[in-house]
Every structure is written in C-alpha cells, then in structure tokens.
N, C-alpha and C positions, 0 to 999 in steps of 0.2 A: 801849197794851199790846199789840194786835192788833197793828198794824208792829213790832215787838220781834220776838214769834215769827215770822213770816211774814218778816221779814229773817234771822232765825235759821236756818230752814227753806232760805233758797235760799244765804244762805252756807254749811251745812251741805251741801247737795245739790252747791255748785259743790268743794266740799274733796274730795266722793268724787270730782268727773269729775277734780278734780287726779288724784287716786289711779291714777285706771283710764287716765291720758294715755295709755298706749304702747296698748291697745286701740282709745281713742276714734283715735289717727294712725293704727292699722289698720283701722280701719270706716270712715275718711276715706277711704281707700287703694281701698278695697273699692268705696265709692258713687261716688268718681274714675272709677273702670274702667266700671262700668255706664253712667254718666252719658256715657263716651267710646264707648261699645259702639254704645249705643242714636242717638248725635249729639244730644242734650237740648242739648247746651251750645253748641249754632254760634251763637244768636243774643247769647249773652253776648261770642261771643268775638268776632263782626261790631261789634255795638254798644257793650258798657259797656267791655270791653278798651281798645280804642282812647283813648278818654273818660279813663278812670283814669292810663293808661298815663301822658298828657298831664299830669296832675295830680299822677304821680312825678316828673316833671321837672321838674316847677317847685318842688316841697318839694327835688328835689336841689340846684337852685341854692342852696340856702339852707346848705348843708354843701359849696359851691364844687365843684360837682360839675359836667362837664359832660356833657348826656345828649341825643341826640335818637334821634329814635321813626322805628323800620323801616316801612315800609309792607308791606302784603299782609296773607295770612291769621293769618300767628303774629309778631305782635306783638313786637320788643324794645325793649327802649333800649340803644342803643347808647353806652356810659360812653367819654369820651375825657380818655385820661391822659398828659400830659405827655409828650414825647419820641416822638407819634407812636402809643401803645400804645392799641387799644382792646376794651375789654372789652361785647360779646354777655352781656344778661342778659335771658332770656326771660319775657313773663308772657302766662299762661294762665288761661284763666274760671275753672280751677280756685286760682288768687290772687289771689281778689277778696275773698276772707272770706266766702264765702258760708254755711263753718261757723259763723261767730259769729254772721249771722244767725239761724241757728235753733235757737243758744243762748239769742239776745235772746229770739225768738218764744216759746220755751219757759219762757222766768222773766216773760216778761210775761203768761202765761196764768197763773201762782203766784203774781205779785205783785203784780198789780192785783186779786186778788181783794178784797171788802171793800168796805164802803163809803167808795167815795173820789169826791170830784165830778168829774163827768163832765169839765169843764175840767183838770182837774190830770189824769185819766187820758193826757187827749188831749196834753198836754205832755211828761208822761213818755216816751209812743207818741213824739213826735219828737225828744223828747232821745235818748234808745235809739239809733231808725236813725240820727240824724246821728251821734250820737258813736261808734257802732258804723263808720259809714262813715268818717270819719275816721281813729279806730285804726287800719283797718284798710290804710287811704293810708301813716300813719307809720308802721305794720309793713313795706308793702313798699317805703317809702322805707328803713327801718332796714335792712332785710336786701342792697340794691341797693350802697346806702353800705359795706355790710363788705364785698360784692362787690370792691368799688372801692379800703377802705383795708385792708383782710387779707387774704381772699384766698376762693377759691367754695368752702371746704370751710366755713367759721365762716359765711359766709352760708349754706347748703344747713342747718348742723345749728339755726340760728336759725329757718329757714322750715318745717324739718320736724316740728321736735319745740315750740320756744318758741314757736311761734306760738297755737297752742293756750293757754297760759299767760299770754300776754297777752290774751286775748280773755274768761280766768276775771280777770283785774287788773281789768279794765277793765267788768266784769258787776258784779261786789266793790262798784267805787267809783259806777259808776252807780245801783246801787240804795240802798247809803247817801245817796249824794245827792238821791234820788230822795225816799226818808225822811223827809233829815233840812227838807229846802226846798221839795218841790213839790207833794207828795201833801197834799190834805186833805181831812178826814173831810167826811161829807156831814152835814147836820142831820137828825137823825129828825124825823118830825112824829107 
C-alpha cells in the first residue's frame, strides 16, 4: 500500500514539472549560463563529450546514418548525406542530460524512502543512472537523426522543449518498474 502512494506522489509531482515545462527550459537556460559564466563545465566537455559523442555514432549507424566525430574543443558529428552534403551537429556538456540526472537524484530521494532492502535499493540506484544514461544517448541520437532526415528546425524544437518530456516518460516508467519488479519490503523483526 506504501509503494501505491509513494508512486502516486512522484507521478503526481512529475505531472506538475509537465505543467511548469516552459519554466523548468527557462531555469535550464538560466543554470546553462551560470554554468558557462563560471567554466563548471570544461571538464565535462574535455572528457564525457568526447565518450558520448562516440556512442551517438554508433546508435546512428543503426538508423544508416553516417557520422564522424570533429576533434578539438567543441565536439561535432559531422552527418554525411549522400551527394556529397554534410550536416555540422554540435554537442555540448550541456547535452548530456545532465537535467535528468537531477530529476533521477530528486525522485530517488522520494522513492526510496521506506523500508525496502538494502539490495533492491542498490539496483534501483543503478537501473535509474543507466537507464537514465541511455535515454539520454537515444534522445541525442533521436534529435541528430531529424537533424539528418528533416531538417535543424524539428531537431532544435525536439532538443529544446521534448527533451524535458522524455526524461518525465522515462522517470514514469522507471519507477513503475521499479514498483512493480525490484523493490522489496524489508522484514521487520
């Protein structure tokens, strides 16, 4: 009955950040700026950049995409389309997902609460980052691919406003899952 409401609670809480999207993409916007102000984010964009980047172009093949990786400081893939034409798509530490991160971090401080055994906690903990890290691979393979098959205005409004909304799909279905298969009660004594 505790997992009932306590799922009820973070579905309820993730429908308001539906609600308030064009805020939470302006507070994004907001801690973008600080975050580029202060230089926080060089060692993301030296190390995990690069890494990810590698790991869009390999989900591209998979949607016959061909992409290789710029070298230097700001990171592309460079999309090569038929007839010679290539498409410059840039990724920066600020699209790594690091917002969904600390959406996960924030409903795992709410939804582990409770007596759940220490093991199942700890599974949850790594279903979350991977699946988290994942998503957030196929969001910037999905958004690179409309780059590629429509055009950088339906990728741009994919990556600025839907991305946010997959990150509430994918919170949704993780903690059901989490519910209904991994979590279990601990025994009182």
């Amino acid at each position: 009955m505790k997992q009932k409401q306590t799922f009820s609670h973070l579905l309820a809480g993730l429908a308001v950040l539906l609600a308030v999207l064009p805020a939470v993409v302006t507070f994004s916007a907001v801690l973008t700026a600080l975050f580029n102000k202060f230089a926080w984010y060089v060692w993301l964009q030296a190390t995990v950049v690069p890494f990810e980047a590698r790991l869009v172009a390999v989900l591209l093949k998979l949607v016959k995409i061909s992409a290789e990786i710029t070298p230097g400081q700001n990171f592309a893939l460079i999309l090569n389309k038929p007839g010679g034409i290539f498409i410059p798509v840039e990724l920066q530490w600020n699209c790594l997902g690091w917002q969904s991160l600390i959406l996960l971090a924030l409903t795992l401080i709410t939804g582990l609460k409770g007596k759940w055994k220490l093991v199942s906690k700890v599974e949850v903990l790594i279903l979350g980052i991977a699946g988290t890290f994942l998503v957030n691979l196929l969001r910037m393979a999905l958004v690179t691919s409309l780059a590629y098959y429509v055009n950088g205005g339906a990728a741009m409004i994919i990556h600025d406003y839907f991305a946010a909304l997959i990150a509430i799909l994918w919170l949704i279905f993780f903690w059901w899952f989490s519910y209904k298969y991994i979590l279990e009660e601990a025994s009182v004594k």
